[in-house]
HTML snippet that shows the backbone in 3Dmol.js (N, CA, C, O; Angstrom):
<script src="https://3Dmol.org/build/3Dmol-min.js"></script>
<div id="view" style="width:600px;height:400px;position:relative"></div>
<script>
const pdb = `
ATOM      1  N   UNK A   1      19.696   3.772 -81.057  1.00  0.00           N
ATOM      2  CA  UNK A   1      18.395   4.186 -80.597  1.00  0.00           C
ATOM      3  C   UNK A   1      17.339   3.663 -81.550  1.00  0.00           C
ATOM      4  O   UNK A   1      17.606   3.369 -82.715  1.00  0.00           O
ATOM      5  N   UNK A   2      16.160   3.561 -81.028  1.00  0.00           N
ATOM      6  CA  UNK A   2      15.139   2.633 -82.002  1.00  0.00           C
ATOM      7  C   UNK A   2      13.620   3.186 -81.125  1.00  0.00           C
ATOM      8  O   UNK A   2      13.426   3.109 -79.912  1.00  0.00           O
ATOM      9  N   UNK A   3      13.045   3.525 -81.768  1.00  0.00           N
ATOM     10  CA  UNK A   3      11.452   3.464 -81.302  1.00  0.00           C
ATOM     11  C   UNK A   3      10.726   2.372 -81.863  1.00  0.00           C
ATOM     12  O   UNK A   3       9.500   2.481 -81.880  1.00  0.00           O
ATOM     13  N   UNK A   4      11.214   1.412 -82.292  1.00  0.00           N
ATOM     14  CA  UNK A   4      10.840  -0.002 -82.568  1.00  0.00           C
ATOM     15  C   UNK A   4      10.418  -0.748 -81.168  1.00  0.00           C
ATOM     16  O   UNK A   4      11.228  -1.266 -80.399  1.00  0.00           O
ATOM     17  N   UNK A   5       9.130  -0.709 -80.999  1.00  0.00           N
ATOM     18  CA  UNK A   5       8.888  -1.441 -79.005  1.00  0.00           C
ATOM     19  C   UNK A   5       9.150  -2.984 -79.079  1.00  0.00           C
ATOM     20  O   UNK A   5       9.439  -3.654 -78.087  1.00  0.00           O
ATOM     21  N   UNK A   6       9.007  -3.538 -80.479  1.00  0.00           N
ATOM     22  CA  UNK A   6       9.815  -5.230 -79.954  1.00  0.00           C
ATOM     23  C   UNK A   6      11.134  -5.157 -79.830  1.00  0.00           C
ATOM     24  O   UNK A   6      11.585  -5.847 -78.916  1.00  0.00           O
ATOM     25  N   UNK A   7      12.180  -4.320 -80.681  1.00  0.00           N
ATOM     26  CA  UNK A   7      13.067  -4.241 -80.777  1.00  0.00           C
ATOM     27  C   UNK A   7      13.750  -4.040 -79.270  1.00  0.00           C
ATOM     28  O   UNK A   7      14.687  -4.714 -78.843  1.00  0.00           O
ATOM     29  N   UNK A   8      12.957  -2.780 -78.440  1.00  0.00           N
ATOM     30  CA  UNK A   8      13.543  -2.464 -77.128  1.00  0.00           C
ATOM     31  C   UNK A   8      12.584  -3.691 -75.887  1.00  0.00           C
ATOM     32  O   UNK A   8      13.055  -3.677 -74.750  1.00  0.00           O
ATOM     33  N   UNK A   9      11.776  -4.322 -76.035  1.00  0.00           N
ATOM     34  CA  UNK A   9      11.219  -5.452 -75.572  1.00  0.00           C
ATOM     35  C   UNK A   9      12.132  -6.373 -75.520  1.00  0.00           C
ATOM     36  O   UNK A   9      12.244  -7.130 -74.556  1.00  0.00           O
ATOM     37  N   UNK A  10      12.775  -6.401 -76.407  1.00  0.00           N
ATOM     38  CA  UNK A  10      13.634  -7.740 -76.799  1.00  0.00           C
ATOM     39  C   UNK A  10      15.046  -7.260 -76.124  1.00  0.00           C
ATOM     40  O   UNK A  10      15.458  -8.011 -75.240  1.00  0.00           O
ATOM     41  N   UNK A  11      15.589  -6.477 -76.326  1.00  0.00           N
ATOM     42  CA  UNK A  11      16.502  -5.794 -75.623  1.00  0.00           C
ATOM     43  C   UNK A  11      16.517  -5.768 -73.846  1.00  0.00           C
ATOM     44  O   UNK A  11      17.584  -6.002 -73.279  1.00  0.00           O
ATOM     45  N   UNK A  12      15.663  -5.564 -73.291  1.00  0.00           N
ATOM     46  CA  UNK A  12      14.622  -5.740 -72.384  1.00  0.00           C
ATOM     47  C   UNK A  12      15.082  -6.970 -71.505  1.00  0.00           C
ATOM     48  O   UNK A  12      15.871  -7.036 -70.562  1.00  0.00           O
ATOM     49  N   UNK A  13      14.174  -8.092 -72.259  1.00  0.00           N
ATOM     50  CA  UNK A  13      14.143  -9.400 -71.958  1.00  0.00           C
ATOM     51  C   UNK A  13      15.524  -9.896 -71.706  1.00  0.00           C
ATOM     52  O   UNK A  13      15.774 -10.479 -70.651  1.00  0.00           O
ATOM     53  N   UNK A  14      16.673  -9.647 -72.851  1.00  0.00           N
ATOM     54  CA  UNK A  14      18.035 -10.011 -73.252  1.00  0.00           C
ATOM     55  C   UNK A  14      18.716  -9.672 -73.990  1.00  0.00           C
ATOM     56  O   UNK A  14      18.874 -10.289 -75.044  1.00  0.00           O
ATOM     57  N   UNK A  15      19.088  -9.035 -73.818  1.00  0.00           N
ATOM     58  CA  UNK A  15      19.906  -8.363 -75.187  1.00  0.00           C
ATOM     59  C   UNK A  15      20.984  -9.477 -76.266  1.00  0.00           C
ATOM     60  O   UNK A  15      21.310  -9.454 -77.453  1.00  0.00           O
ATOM     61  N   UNK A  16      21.249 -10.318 -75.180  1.00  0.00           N
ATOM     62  CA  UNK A  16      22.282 -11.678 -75.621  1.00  0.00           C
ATOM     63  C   UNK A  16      21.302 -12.074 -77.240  1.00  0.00           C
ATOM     64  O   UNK A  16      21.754 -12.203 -78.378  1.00  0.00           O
ATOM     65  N   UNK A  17      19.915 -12.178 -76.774  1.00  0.00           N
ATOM     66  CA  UNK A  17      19.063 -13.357 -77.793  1.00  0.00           C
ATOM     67  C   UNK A  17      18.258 -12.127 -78.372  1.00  0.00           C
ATOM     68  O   UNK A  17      17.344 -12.502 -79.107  1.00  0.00           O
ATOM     69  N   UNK A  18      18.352 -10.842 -78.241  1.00  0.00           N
ATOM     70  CA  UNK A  18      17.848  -9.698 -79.041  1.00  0.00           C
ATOM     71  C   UNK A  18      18.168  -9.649 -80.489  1.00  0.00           C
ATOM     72  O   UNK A  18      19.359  -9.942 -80.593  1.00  0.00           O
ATOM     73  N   UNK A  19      17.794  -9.478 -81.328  1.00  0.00           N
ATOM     74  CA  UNK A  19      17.875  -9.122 -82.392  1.00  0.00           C
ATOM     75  C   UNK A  19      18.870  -8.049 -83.787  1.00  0.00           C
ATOM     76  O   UNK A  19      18.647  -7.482 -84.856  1.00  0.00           O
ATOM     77  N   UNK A  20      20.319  -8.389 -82.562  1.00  0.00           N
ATOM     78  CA  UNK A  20      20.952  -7.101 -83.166  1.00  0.00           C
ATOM     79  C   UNK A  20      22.354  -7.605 -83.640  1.00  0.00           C
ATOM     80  O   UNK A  20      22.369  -8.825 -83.809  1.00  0.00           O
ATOM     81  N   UNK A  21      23.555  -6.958 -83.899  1.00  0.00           N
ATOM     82  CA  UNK A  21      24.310  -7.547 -85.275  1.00  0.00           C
ATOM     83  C   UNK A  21      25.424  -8.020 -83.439  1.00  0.00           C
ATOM     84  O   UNK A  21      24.987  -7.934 -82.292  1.00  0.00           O
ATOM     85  N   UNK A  22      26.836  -8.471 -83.880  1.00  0.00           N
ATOM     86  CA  UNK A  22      27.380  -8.849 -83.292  1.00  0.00           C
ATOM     87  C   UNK A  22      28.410  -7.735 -82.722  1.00  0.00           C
ATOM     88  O   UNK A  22      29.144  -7.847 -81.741  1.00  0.00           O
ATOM     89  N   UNK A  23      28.281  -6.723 -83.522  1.00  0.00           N
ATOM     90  CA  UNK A  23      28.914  -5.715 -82.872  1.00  0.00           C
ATOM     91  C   UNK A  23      28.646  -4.852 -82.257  1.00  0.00           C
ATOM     92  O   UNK A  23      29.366  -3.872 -82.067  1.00  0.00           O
ATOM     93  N   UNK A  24      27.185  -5.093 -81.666  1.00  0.00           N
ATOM     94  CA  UNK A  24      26.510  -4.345 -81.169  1.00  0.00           C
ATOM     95  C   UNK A  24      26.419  -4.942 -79.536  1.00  0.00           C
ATOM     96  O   UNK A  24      26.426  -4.302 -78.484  1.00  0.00           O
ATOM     97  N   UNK A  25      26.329  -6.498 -79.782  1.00  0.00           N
ATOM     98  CA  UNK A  25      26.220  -6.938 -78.504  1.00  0.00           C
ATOM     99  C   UNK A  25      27.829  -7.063 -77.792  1.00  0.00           C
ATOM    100  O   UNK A  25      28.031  -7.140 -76.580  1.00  0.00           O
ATOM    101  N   UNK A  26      28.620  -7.064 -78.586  1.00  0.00           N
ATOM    102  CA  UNK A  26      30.068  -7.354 -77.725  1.00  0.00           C
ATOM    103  C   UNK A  26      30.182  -6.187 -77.639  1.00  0.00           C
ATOM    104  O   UNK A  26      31.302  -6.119 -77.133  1.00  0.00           O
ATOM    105  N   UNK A  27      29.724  -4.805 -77.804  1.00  0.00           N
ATOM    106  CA  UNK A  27      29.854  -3.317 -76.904  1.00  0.00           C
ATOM    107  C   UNK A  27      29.157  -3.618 -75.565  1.00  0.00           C
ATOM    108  O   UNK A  27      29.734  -3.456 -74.490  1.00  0.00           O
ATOM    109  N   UNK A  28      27.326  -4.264 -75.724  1.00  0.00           N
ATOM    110  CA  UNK A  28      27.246  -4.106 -74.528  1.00  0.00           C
ATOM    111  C   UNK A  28      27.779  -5.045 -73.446  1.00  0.00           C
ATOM    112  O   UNK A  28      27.958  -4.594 -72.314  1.00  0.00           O
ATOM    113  N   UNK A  29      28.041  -6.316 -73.725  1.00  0.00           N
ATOM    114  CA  UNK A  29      28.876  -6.550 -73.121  1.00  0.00           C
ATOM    115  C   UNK A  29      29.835  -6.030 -72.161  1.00  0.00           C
ATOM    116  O   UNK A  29      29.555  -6.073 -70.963  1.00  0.00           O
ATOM    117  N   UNK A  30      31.159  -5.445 -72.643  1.00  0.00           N
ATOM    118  CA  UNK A  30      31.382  -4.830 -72.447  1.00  0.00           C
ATOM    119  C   UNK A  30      31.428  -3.402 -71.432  1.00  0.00           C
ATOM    120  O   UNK A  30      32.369  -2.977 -70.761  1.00  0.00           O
ATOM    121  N   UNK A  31      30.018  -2.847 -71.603  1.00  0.00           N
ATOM    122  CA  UNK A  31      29.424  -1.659 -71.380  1.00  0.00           C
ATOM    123  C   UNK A  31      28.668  -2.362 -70.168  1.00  0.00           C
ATOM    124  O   UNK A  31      28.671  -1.561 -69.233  1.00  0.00           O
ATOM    125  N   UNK A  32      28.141  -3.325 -69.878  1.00  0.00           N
ATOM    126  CA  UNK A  32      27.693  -4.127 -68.956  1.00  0.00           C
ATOM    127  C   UNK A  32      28.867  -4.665 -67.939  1.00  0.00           C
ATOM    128  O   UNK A  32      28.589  -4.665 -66.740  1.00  0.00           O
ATOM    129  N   UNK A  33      29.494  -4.886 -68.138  1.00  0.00           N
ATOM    130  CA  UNK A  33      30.964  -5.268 -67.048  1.00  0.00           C
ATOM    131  C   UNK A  33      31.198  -4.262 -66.398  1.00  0.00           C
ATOM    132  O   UNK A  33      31.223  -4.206 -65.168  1.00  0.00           O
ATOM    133  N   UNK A  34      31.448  -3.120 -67.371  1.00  0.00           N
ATOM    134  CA  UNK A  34      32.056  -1.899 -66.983  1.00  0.00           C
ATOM    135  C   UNK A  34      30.899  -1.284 -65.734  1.00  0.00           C
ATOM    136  O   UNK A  34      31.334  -1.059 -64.605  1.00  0.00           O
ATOM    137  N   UNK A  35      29.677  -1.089 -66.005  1.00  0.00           N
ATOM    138  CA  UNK A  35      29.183  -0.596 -65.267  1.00  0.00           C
ATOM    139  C   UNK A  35      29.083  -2.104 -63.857  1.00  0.00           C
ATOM    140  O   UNK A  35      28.997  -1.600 -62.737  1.00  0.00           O
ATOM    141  N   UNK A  36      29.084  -2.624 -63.844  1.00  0.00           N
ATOM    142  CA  UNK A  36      28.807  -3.566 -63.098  1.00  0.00           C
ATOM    143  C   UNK A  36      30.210  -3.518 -61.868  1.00  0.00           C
ATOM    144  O   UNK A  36      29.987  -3.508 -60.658  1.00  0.00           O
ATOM    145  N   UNK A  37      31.422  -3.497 -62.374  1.00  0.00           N
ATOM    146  CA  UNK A  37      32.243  -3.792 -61.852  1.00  0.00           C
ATOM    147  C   UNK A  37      33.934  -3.432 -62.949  1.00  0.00           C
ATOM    148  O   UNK A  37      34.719  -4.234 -63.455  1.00  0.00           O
ATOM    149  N   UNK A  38      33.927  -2.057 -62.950  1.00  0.00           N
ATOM    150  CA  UNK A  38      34.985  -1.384 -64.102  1.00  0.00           C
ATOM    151  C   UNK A  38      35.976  -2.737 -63.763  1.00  0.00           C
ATOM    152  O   UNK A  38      36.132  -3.514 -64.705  1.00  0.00           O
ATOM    153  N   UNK A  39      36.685  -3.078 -62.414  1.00  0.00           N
ATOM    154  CA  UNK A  39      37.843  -2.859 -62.115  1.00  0.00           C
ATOM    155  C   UNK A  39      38.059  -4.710 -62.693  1.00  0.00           C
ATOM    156  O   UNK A  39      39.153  -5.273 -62.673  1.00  0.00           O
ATOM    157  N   UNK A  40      36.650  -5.433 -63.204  1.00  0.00           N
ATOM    158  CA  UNK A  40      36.646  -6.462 -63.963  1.00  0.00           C
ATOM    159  C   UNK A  40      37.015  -6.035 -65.216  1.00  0.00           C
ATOM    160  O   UNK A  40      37.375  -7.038 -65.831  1.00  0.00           O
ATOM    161  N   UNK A  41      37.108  -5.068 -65.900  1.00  0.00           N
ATOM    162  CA  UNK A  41      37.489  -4.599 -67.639  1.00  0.00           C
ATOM    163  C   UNK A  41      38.647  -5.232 -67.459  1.00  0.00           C
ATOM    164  O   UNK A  41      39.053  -5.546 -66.340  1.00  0.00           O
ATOM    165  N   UNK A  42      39.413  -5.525 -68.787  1.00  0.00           N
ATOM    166  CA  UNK A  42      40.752  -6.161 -69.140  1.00  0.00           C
ATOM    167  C   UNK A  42      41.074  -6.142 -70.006  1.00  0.00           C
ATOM    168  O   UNK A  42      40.269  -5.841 -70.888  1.00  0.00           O
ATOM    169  N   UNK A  43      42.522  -6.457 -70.387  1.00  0.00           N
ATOM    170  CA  UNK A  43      42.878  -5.288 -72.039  1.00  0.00           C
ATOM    171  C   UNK A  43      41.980  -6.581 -73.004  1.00  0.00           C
ATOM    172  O   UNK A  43      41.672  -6.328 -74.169  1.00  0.00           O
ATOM    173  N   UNK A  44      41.578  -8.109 -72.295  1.00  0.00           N
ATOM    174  CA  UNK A  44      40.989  -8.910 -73.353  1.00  0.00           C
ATOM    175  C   UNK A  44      39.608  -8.633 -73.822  1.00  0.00           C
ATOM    176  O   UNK A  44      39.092  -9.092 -74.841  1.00  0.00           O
ATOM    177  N   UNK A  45      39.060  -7.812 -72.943  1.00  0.00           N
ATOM    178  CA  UNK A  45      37.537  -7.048 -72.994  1.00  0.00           C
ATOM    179  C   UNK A  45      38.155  -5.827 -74.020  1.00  0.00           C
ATOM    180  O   UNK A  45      37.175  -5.237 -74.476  1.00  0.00           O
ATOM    181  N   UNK A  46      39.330  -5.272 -74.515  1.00  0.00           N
ATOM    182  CA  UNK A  46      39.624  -4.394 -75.903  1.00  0.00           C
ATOM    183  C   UNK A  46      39.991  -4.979 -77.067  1.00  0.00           C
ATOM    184  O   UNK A  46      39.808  -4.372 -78.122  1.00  0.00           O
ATOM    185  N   UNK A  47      40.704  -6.553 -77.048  1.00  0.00           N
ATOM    186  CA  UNK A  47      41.068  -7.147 -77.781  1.00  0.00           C
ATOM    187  C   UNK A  47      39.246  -7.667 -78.299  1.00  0.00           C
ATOM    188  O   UNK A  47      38.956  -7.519 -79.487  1.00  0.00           O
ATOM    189  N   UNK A  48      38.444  -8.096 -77.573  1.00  0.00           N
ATOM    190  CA  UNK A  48      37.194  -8.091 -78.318  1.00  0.00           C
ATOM    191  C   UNK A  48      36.528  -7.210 -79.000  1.00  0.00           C
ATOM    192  O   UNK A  48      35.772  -7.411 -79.950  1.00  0.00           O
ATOM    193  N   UNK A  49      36.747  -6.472 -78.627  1.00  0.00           N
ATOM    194  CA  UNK A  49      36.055  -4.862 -78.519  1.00  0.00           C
ATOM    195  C   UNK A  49      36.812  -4.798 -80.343  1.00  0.00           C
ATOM    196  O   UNK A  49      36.108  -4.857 -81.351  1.00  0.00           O
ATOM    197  N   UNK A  50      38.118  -4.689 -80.355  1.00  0.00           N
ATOM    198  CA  UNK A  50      38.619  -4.655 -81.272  1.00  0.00           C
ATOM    199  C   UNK A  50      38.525  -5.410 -82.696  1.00  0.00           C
ATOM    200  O   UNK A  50      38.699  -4.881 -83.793  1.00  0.00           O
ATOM    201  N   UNK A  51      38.164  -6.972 -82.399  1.00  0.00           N
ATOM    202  CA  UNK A  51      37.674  -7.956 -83.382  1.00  0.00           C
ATOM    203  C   UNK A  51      36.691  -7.745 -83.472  1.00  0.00           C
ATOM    204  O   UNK A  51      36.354  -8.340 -84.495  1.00  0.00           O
ATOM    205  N   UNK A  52      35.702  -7.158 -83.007  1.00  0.00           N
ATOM    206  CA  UNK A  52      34.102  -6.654 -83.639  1.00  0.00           C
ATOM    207  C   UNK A  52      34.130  -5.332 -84.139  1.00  0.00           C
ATOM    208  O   UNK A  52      33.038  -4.824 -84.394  1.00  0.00           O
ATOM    209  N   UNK A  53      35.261  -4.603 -84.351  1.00  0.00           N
ATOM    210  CA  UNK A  53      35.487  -3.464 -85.513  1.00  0.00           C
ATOM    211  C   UNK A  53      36.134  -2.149 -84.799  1.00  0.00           C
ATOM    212  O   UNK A  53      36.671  -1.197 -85.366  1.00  0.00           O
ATOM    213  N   UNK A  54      35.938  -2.352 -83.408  1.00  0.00           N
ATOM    214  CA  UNK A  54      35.982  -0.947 -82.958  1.00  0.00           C
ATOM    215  C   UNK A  54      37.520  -0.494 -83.060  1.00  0.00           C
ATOM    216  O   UNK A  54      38.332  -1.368 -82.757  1.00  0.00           O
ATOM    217  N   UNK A  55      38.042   0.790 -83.458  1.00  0.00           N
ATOM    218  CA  UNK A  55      39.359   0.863 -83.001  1.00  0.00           C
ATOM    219  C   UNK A  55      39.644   1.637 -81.701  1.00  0.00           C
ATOM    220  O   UNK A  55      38.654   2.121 -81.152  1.00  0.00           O
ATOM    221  N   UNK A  56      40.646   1.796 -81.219  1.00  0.00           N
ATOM    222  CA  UNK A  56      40.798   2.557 -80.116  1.00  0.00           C
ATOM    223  C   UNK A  56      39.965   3.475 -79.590  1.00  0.00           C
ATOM    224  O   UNK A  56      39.510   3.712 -78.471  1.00  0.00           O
ATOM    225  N   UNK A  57      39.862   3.997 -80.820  1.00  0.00           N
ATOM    226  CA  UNK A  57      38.593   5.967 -80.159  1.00  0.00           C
ATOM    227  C   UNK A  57      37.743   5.709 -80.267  1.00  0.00           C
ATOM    228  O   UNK A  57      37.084   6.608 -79.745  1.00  0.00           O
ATOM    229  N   UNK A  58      36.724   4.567 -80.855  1.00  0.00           N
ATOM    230  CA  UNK A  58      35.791   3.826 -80.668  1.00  0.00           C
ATOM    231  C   UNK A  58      35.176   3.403 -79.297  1.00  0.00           C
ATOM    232  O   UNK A  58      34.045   3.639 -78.873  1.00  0.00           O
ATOM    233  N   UNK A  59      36.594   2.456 -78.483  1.00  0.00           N
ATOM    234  CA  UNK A  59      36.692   2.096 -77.253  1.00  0.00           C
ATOM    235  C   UNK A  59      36.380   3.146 -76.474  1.00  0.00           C
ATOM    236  O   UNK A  59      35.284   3.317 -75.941  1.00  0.00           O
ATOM    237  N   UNK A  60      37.592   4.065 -76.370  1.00  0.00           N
ATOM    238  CA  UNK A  60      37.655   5.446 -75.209  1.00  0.00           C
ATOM    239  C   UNK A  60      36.178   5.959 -75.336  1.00  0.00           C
ATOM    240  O   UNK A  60      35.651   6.156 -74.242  1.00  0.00           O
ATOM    241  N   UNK A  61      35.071   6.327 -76.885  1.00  0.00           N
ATOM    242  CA  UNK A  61      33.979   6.622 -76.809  1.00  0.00           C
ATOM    243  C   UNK A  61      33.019   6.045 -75.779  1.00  0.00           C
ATOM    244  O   UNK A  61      32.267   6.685 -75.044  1.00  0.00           O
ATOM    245  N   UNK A  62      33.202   4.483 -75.865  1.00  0.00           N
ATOM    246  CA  UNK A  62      32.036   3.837 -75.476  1.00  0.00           C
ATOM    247  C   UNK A  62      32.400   3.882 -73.854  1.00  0.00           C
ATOM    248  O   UNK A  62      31.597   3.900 -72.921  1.00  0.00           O
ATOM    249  N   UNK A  63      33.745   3.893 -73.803  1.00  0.00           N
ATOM    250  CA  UNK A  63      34.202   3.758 -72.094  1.00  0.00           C
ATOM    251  C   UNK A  63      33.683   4.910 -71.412  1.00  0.00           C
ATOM    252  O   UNK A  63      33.353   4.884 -70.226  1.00  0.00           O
ATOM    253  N   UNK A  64      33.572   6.465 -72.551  1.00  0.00           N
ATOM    254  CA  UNK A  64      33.896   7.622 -71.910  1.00  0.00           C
ATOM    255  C   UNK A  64      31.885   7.671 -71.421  1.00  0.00           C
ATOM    256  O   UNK A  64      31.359   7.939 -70.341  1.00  0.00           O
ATOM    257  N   UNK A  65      31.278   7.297 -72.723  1.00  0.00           N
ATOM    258  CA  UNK A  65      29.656   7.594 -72.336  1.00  0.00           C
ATOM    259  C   UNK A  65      28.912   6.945 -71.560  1.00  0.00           C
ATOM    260  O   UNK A  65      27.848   7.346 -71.089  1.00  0.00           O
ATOM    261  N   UNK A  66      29.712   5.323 -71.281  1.00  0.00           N
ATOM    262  CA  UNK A  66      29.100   4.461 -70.711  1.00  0.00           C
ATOM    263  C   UNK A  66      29.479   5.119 -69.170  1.00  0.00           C
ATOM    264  O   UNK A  66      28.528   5.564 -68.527  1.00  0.00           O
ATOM    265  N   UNK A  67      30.889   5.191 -68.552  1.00  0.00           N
ATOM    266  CA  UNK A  67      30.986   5.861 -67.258  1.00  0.00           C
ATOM    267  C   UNK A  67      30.279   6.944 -67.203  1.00  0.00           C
ATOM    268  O   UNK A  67      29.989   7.152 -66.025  1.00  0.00           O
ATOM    269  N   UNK A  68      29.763   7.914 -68.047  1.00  0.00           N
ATOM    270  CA  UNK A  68      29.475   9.169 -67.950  1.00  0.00           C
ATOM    271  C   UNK A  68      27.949   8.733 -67.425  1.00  0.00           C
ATOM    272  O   UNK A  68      27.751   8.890 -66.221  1.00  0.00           O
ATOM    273  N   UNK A  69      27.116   8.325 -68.040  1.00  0.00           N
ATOM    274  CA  UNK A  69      25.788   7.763 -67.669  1.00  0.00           C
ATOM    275  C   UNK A  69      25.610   7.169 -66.121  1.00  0.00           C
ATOM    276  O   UNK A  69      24.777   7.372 -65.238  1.00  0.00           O
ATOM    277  N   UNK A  70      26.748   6.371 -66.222  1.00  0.00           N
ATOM    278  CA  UNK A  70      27.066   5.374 -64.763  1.00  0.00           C
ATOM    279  C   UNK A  70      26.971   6.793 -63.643  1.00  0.00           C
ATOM    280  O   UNK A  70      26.039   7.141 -62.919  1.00  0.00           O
ATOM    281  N   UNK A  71      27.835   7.185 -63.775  1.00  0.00           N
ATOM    282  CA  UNK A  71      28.423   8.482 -63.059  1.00  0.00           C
ATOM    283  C   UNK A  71      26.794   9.505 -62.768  1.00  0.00           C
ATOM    284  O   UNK A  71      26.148   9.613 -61.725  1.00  0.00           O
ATOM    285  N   UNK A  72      26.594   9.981 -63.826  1.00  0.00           N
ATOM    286  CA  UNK A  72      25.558  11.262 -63.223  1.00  0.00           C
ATOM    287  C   UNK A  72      23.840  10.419 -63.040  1.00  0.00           C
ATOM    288  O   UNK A  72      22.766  10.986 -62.840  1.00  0.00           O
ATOM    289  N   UNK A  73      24.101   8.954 -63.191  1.00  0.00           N
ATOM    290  CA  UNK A  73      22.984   8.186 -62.458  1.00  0.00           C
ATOM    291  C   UNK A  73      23.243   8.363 -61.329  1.00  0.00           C
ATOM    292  O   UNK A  73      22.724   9.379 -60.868  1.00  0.00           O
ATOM    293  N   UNK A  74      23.859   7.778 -60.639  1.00  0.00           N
ATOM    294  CA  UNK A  74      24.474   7.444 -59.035  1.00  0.00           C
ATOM    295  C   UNK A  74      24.529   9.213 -58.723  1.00  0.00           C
ATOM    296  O   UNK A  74      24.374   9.462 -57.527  1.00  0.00           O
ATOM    297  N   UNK A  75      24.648   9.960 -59.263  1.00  0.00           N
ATOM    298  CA  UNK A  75      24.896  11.654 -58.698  1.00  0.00           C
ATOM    299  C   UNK A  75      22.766  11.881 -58.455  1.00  0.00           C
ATOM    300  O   UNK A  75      22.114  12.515 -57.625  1.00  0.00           O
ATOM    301  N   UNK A  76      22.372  11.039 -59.590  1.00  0.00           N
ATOM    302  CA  UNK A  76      20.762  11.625 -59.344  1.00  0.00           C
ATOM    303  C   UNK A  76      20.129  10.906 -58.745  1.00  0.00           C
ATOM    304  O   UNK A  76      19.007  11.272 -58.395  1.00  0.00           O
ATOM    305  N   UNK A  77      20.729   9.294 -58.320  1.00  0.00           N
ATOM    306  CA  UNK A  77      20.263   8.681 -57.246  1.00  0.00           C
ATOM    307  C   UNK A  77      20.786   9.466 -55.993  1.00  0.00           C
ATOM    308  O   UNK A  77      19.930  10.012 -55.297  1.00  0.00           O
ATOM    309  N   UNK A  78      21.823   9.553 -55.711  1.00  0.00           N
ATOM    310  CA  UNK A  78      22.555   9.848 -54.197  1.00  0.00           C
ATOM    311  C   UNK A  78      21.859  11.257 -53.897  1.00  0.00           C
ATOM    312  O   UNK A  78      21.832  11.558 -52.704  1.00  0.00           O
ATOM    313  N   UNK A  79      21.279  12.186 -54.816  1.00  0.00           N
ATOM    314  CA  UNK A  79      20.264  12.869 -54.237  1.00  0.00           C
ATOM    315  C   UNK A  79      18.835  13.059 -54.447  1.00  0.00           C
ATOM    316  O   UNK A  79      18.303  14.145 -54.222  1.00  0.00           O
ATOM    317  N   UNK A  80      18.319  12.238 -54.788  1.00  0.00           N
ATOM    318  CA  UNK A  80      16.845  11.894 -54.620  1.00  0.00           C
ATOM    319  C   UNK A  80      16.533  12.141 -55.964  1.00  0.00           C
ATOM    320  O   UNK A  80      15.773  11.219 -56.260  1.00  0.00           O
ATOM    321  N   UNK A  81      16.690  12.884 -56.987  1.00  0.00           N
ATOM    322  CA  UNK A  81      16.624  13.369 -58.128  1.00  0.00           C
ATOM    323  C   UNK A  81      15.392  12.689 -58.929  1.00  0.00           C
ATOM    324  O   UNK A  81      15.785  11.852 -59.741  1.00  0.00           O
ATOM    325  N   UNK A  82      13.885  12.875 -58.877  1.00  0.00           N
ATOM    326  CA  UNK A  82      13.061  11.922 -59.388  1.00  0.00           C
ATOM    327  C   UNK A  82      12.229  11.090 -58.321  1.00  0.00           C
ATOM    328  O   UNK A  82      11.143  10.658 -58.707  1.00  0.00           O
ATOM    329  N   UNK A  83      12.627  10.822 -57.021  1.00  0.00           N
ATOM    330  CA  UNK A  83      11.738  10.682 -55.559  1.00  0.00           C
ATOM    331  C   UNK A  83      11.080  11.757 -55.323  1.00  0.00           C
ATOM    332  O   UNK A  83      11.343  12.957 -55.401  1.00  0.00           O
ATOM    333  N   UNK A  84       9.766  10.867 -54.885  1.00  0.00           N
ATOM    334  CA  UNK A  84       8.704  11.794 -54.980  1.00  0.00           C
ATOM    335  C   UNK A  84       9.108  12.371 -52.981  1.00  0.00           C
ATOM    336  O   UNK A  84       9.294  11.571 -52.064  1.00  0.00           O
ATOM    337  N   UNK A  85       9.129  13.617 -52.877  1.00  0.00           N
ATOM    338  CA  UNK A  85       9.310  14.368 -51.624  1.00  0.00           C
ATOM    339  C   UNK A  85      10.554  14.606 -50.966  1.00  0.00           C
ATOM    340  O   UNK A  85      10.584  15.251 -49.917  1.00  0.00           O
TER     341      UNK A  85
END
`;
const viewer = $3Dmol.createViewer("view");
viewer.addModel(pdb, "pdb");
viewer.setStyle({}, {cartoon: {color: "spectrum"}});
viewer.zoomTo();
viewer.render();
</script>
């Protein structure tokens, strides 16, 4: 988290060419597949996951918050949650 506004500008624009360490972007990565299309994840998307530091409970973390977000978005889209009327 950052209240830095170039920082989330830049993030924004691309996160690829953003400003942040390498283990930060091969999570979202990652965290970007997953929401996009889980059933694309693959144990080589943990074997990365893994060479940029994370260990296992690391993984299950990022898998568990990233679906969790995914999940009660689509619950506050599918009922209007934030539409105005």
């Amino acid at each position: 988290m950052t209240l830095n506004k170039e920082m989330v500008d830049a993030l924004q624009r691309d996160y690829k060419s953003a400003p942040i360490s390498e283990q930060d972007r091969v999570m979202i990565d990652y965290v970007v597949k997953l929401t996009k299309d889980a059933t694309q994840c693959t144990p080589a998307d943990h074997v990365a996951l893994r060479a940029a530091g994370f260990d296992d409970r690391g993984i299950l973390q990022i898998t568990l918050i990233a679906s969790w977000f995914n999940y009660i978005n689509r619950v506050a889209d599918a009922l209007g949650v934030g539409r105005p009327g």
